[in-house]
N, CA, C and O atoms as a GROMACS GRO file, in nm:
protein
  460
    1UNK      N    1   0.084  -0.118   0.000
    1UNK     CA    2   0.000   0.000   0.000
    1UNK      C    3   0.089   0.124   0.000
    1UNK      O    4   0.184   0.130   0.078
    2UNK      N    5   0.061   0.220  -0.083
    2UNK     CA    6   0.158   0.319  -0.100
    2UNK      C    7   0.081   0.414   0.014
    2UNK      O    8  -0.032   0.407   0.061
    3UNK      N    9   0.178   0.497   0.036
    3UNK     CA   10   0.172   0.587   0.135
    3UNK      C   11   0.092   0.732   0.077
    3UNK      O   12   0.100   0.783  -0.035
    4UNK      N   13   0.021   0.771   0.183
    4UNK     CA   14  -0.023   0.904   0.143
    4UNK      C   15   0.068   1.018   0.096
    4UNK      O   16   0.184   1.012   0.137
    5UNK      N   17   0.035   1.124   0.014
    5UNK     CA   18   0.126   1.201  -0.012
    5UNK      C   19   0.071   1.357   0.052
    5UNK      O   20  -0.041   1.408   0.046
    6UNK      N   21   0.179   1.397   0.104
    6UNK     CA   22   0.106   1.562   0.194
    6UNK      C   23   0.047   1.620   0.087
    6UNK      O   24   0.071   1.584  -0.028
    7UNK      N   25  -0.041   1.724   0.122
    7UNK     CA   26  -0.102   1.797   0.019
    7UNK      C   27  -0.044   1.908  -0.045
    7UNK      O   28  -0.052   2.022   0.001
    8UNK      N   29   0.019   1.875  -0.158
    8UNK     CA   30   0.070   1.993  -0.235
    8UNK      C   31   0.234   1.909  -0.237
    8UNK      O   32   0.327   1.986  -0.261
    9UNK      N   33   0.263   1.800  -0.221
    9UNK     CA   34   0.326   1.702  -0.270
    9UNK      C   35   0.369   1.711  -0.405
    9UNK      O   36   0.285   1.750  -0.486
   10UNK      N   37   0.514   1.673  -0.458
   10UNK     CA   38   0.511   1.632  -0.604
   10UNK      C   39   0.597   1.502  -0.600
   10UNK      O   40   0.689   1.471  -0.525
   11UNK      N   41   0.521   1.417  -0.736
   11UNK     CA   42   0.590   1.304  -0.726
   11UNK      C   43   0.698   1.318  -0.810
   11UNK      O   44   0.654   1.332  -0.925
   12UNK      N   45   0.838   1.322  -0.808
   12UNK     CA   46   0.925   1.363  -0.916
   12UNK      C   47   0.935   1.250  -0.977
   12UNK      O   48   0.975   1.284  -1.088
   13UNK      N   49   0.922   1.104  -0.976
   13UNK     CA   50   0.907   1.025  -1.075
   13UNK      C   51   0.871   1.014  -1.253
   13UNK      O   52   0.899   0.957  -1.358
   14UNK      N   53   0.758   1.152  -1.165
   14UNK     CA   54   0.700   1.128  -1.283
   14UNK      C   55   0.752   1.235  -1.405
   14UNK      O   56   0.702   1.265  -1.513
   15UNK      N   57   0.848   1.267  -1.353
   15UNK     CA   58   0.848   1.400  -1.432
   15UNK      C   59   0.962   1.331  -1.605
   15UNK      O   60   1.061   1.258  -1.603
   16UNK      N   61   0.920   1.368  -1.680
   16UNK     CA   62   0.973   1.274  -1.808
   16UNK      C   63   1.096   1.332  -1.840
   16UNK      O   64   1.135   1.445  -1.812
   17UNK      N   65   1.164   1.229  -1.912
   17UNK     CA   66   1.257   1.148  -1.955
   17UNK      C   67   1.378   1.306  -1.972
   17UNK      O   68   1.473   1.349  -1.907
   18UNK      N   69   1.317   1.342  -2.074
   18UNK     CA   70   1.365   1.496  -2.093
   18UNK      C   71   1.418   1.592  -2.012
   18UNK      O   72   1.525   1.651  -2.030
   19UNK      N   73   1.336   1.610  -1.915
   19UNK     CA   74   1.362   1.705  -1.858
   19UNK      C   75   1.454   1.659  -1.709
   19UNK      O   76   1.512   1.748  -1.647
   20UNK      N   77   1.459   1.547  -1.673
   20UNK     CA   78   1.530   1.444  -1.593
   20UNK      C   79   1.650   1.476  -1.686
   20UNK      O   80   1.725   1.561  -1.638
   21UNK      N   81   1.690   1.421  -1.821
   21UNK     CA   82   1.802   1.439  -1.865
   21UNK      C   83   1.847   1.563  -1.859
   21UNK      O   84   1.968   1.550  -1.839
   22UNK      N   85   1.817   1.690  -1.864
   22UNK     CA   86   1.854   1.826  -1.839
   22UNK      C   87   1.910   1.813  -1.733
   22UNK      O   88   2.030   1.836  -1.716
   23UNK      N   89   1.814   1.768  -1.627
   23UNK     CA   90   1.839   1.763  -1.501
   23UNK      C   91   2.000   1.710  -1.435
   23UNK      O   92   2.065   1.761  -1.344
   24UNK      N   93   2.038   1.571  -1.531
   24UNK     CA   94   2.128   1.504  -1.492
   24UNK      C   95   2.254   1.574  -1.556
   24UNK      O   96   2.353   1.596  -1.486
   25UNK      N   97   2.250   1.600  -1.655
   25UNK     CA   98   2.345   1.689  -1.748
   25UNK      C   99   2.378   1.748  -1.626
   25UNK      O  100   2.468   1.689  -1.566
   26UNK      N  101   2.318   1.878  -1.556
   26UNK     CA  102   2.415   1.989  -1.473
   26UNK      C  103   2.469   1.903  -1.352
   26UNK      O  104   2.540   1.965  -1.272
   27UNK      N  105   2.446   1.776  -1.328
   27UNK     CA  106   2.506   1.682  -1.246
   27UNK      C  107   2.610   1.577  -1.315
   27UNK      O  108   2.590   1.508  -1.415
   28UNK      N  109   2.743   1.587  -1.220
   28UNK     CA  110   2.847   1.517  -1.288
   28UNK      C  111   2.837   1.379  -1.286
   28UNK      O  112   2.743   1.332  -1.221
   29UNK      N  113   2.900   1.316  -1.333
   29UNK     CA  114   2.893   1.112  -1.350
   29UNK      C  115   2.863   1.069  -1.205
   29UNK      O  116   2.753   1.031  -1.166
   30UNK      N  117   2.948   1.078  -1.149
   30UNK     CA  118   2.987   1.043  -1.008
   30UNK      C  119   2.810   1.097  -0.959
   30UNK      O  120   2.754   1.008  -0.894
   31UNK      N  121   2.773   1.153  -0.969
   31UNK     CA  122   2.605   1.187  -0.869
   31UNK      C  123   2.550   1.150  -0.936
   31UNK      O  124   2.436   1.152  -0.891
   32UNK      N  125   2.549   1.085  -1.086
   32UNK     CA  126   2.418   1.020  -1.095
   32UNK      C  127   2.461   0.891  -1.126
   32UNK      O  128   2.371   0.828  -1.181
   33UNK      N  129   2.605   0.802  -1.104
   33UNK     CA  130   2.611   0.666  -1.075
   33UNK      C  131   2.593   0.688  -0.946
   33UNK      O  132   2.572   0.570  -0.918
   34UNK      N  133   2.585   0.734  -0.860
   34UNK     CA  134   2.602   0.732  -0.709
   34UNK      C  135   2.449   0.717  -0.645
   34UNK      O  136   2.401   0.629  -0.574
   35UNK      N  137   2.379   0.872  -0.712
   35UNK     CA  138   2.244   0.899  -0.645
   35UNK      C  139   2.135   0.878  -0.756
   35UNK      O  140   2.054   0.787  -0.736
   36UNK      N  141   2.125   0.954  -0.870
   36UNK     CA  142   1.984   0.978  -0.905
   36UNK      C  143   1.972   0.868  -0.968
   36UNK      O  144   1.856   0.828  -0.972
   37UNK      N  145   2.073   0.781  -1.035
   37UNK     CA  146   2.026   0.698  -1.103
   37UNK      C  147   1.938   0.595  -1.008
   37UNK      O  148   1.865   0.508  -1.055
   38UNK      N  149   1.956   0.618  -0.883
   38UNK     CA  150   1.937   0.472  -0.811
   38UNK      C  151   1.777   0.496  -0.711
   38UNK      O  152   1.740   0.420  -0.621
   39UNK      N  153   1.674   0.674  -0.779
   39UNK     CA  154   1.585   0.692  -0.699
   39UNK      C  155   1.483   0.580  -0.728
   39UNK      O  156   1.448   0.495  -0.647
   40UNK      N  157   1.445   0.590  -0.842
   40UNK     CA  158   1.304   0.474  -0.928
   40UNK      C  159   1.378   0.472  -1.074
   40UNK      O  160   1.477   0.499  -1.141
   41UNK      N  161   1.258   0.421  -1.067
   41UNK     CA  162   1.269   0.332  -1.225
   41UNK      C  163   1.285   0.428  -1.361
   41UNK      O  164   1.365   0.403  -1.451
   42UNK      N  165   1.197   0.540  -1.361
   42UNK     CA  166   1.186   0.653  -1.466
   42UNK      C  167   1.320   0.662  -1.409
   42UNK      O  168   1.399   0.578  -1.454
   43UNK      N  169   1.380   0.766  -1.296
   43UNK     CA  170   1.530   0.798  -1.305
   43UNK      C  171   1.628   0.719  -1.369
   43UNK      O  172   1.687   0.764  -1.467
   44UNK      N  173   1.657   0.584  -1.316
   44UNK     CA  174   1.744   0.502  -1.393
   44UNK      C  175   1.738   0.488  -1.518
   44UNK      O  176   1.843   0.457  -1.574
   45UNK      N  177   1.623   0.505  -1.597
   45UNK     CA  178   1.576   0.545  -1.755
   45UNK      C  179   1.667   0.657  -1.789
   45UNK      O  180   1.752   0.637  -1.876
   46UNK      N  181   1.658   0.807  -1.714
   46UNK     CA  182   1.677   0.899  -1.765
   46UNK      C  183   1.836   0.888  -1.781
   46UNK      O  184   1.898   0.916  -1.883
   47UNK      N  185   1.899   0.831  -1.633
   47UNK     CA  186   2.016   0.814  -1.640
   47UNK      C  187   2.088   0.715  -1.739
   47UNK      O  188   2.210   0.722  -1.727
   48UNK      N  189   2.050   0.631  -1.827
   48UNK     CA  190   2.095   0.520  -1.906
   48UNK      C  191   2.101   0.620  -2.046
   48UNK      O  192   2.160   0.560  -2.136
   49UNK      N  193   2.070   0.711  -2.074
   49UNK     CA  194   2.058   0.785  -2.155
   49UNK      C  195   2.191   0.831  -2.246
   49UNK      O  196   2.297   0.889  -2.221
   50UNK      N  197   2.146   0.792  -2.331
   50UNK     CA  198   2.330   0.777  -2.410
   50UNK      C  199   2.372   0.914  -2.428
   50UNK      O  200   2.489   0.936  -2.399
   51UNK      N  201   2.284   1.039  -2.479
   51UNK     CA  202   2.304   1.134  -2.469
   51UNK      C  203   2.393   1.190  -2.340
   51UNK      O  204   2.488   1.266  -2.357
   52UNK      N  205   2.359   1.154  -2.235
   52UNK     CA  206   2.439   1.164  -2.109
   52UNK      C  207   2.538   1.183  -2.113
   52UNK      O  208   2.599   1.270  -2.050
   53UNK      N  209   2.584   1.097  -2.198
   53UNK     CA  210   2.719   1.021  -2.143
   53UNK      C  211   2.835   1.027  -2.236
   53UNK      O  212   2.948   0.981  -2.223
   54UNK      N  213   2.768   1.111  -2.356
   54UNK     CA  214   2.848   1.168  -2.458
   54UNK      C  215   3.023   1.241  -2.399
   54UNK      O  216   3.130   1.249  -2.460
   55UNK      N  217   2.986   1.281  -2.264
   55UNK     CA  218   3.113   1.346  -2.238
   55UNK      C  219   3.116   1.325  -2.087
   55UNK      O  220   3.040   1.382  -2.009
   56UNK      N  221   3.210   1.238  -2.055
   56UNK     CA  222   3.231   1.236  -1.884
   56UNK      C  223   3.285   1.266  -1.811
   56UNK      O  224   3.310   1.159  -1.756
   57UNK      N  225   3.346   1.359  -1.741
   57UNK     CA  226   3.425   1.408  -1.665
   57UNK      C  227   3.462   1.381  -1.506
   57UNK      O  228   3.430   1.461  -1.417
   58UNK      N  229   3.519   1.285  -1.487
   58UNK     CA  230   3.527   1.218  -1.357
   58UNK      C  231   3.662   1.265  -1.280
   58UNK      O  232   3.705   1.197  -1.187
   59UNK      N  233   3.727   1.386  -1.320
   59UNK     CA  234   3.840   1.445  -1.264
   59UNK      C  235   3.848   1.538  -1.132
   59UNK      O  236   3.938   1.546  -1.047
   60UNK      N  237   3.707   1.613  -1.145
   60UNK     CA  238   3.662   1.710  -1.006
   60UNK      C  239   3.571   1.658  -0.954
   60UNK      O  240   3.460   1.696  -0.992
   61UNK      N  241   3.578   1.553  -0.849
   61UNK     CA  242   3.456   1.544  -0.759
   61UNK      C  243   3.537   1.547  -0.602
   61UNK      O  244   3.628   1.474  -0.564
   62UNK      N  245   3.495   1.615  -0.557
   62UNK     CA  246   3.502   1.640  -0.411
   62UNK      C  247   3.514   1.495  -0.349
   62UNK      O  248   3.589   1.520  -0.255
   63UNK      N  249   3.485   1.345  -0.342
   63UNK     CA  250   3.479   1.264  -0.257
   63UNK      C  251   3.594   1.149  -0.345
   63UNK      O  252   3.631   1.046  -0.288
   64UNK      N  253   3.633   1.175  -0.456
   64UNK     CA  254   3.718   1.094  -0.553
   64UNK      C  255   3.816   1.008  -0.426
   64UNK      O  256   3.799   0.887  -0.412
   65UNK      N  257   3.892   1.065  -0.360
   65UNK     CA  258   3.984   0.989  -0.282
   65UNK      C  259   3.897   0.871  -0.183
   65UNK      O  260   3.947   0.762  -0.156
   66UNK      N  261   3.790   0.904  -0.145
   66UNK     CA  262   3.709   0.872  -0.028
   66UNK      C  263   3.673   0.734  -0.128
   66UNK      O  264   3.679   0.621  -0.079
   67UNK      N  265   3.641   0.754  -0.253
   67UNK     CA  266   3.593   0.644  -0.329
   67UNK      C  267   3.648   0.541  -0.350
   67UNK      O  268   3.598   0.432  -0.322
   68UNK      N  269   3.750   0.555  -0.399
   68UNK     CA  270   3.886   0.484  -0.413
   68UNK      C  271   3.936   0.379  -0.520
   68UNK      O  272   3.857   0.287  -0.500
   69UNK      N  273   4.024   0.337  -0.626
   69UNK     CA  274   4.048   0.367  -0.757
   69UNK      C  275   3.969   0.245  -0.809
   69UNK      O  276   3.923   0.251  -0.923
   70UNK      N  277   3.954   0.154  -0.746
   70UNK     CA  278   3.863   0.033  -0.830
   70UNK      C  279   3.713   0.035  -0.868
   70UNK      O  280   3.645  -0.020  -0.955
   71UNK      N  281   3.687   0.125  -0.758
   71UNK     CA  282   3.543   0.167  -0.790
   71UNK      C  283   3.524   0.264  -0.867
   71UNK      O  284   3.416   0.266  -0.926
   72UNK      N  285   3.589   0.338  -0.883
   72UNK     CA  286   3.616   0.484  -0.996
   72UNK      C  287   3.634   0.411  -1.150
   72UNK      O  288   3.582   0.458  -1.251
   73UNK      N  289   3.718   0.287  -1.148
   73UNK     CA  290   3.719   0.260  -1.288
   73UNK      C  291   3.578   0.159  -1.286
   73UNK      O  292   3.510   0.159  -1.389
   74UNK      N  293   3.551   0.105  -1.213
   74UNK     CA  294   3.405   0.038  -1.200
   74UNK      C  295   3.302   0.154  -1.290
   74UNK      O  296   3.256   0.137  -1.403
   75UNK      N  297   3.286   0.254  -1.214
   75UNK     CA  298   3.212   0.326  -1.244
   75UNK      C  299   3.217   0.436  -1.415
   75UNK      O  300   3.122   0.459  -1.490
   76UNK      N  301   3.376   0.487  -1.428
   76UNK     CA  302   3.403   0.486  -1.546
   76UNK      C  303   3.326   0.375  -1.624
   76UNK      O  304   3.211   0.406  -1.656
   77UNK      N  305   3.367   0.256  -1.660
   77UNK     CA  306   3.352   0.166  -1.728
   77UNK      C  307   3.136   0.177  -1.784
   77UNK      O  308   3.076   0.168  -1.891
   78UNK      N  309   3.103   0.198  -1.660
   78UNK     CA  310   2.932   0.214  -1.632
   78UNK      C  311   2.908   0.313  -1.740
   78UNK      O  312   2.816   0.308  -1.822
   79UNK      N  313   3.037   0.439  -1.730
   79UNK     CA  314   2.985   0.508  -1.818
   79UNK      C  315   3.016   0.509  -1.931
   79UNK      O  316   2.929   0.555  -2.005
   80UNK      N  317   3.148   0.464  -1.999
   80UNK     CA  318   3.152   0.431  -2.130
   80UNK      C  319   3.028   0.309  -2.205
   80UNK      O  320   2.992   0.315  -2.322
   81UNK      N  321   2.985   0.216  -2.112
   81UNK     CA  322   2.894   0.121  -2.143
   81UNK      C  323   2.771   0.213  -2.155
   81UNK      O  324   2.703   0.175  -2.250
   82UNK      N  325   2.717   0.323  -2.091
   82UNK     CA  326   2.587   0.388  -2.105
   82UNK      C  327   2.609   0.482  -2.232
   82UNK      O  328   2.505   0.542  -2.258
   83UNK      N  329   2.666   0.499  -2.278
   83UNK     CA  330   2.731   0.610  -2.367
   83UNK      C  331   2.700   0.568  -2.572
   83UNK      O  332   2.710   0.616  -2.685
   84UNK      N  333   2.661   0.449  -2.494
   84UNK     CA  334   2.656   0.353  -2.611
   84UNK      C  335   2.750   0.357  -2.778
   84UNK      O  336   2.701   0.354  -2.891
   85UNK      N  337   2.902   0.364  -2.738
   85UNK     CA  338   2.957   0.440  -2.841
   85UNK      C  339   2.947   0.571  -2.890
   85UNK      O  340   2.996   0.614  -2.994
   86UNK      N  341   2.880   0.632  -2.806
   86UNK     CA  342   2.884   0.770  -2.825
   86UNK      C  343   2.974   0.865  -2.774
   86UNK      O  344   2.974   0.986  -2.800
   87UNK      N  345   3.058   0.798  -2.692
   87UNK     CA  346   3.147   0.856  -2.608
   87UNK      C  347   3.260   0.969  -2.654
   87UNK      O  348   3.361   0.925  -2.708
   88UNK      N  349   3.248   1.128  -2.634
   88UNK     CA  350   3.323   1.192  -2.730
   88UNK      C  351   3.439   1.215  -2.619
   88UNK      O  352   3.556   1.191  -2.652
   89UNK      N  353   3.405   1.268  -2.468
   89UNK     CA  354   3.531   1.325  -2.418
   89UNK      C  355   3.526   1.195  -2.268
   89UNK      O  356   3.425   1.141  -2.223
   90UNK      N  357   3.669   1.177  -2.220
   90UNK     CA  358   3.641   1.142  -2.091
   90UNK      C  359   3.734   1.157  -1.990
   90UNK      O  360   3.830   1.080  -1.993
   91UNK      N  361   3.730   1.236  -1.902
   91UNK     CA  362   3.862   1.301  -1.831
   91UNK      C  363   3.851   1.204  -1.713
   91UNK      O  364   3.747   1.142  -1.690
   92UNK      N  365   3.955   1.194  -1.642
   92UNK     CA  366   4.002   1.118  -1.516
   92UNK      C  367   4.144   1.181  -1.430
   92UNK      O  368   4.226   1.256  -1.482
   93UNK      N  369   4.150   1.141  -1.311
   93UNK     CA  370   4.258   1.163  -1.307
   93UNK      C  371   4.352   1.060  -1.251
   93UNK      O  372   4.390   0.991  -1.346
   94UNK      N  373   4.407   1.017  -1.137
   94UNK     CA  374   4.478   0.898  -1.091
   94UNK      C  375   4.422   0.758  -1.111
   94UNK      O  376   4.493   0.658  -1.122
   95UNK      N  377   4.278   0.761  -1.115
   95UNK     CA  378   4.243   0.670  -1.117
   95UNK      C  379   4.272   0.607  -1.254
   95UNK      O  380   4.283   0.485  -1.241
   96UNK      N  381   4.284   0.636  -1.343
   96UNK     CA  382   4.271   0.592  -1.471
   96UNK      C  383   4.369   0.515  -1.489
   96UNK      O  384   4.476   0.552  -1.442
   97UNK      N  385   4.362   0.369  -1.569
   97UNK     CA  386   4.472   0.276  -1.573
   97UNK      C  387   4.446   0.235  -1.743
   97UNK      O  388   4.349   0.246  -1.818
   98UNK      N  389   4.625   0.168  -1.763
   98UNK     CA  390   4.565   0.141  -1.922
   98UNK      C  391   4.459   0.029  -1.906
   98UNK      O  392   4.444  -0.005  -2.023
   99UNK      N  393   4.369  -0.055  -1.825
   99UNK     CA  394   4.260  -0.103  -1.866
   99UNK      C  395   4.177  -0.058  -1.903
   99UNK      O  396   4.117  -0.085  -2.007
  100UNK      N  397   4.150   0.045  -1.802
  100UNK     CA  398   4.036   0.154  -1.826
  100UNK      C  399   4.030   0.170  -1.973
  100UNK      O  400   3.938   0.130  -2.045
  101UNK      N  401   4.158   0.245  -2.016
  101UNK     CA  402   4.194   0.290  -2.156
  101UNK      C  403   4.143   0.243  -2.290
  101UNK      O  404   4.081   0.281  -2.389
  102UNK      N  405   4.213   0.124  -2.229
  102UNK     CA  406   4.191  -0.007  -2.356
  102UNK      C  407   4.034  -0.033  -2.345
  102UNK      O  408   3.958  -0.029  -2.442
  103UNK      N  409   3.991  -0.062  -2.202
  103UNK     CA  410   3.838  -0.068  -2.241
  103UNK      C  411   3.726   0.069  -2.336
  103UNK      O  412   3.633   0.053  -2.414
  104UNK      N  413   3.776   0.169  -2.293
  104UNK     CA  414   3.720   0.293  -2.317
  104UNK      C  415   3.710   0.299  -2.498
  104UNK      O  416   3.607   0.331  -2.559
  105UNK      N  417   3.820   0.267  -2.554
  105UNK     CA  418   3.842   0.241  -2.705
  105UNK      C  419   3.820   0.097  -2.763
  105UNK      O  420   3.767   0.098  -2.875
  106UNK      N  421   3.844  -0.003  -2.722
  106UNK     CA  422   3.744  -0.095  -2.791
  106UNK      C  423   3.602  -0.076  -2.746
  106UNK      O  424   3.528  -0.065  -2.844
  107UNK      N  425   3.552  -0.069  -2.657
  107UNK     CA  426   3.386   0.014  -2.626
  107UNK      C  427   3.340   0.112  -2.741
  107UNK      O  428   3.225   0.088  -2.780
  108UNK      N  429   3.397   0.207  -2.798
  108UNK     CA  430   3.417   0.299  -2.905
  108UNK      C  431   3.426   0.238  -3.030
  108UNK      O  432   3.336   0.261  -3.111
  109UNK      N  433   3.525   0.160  -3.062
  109UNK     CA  434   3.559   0.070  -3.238
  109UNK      C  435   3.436   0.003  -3.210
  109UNK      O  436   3.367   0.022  -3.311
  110UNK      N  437   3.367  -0.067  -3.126
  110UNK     CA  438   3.243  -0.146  -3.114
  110UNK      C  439   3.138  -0.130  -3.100
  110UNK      O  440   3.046  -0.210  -3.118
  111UNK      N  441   3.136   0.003  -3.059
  111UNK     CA  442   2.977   0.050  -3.063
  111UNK      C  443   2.927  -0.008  -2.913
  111UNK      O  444   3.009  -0.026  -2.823
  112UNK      N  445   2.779  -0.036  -2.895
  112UNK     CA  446   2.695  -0.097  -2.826
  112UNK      C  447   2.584  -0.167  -2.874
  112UNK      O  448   2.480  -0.102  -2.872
  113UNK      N  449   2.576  -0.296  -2.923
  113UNK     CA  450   2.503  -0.366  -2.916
  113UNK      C  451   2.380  -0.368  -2.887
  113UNK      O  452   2.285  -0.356  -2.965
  114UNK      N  453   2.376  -0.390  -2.730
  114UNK     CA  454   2.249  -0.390  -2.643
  114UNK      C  455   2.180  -0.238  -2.653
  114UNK      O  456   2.084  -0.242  -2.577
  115UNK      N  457   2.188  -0.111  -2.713
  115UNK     CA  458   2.164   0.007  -2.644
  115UNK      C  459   2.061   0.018  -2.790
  115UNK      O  460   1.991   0.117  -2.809
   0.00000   0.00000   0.00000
């Protein structure tokens, strides 16, 4: 049973695909592998969004050290895979290893399949 909602409530679920992607755009990789992708189901939609992911920049985030480098290329990797070969820019900084690398460019010569 879903819960009542206060009056004058909004459900942001619902809010479409579009404007969620705007949304995620002024938010860097790292906050929406971290947070929005993971509110509901529409979010994780908006976030899978290849457009997204056209350019990733995982070099300035405030918690990068706290994260720590296996999960950073974990998460890289999330985003060259969402990007669906669309991938134009992708900055890093320590974390980045030639796997990463090598994955990042055959991901690219290959396209995406599934997307």
């Amino acid at each position: 049973m879903e819960a009542p909602q206060a009056p004058g409530a909004r459900d942001w679920s619902e809010l479409h695909v579009d404007a969620l992607s705007l949304i995620f755009n002024k938010l860097g990789p790292i906050e929406v592998l971290m947070g929005a992708g993971l509110v509901c189901h529409s979010w994780l939609d908006a976030a899978k969004s290849p457009d997204l992911w056209r350019s990733v920049d995982m070099s300035n985030h405030k918690t990068l050290e706290k994260i720590g480098g296996n999960a950073l290329c974990a998460m890289g990797k999330v985003a060259v895979d969402r990007s669906c070969g669309q991938l134009e820019t992708f900055v890093g900084k320590w974390f980045v290893t030639d796997t990463l690398l090598k994955y990042i460019g055959d991901r690219n010569l290959n396209n995406c399949v599934s997307c």
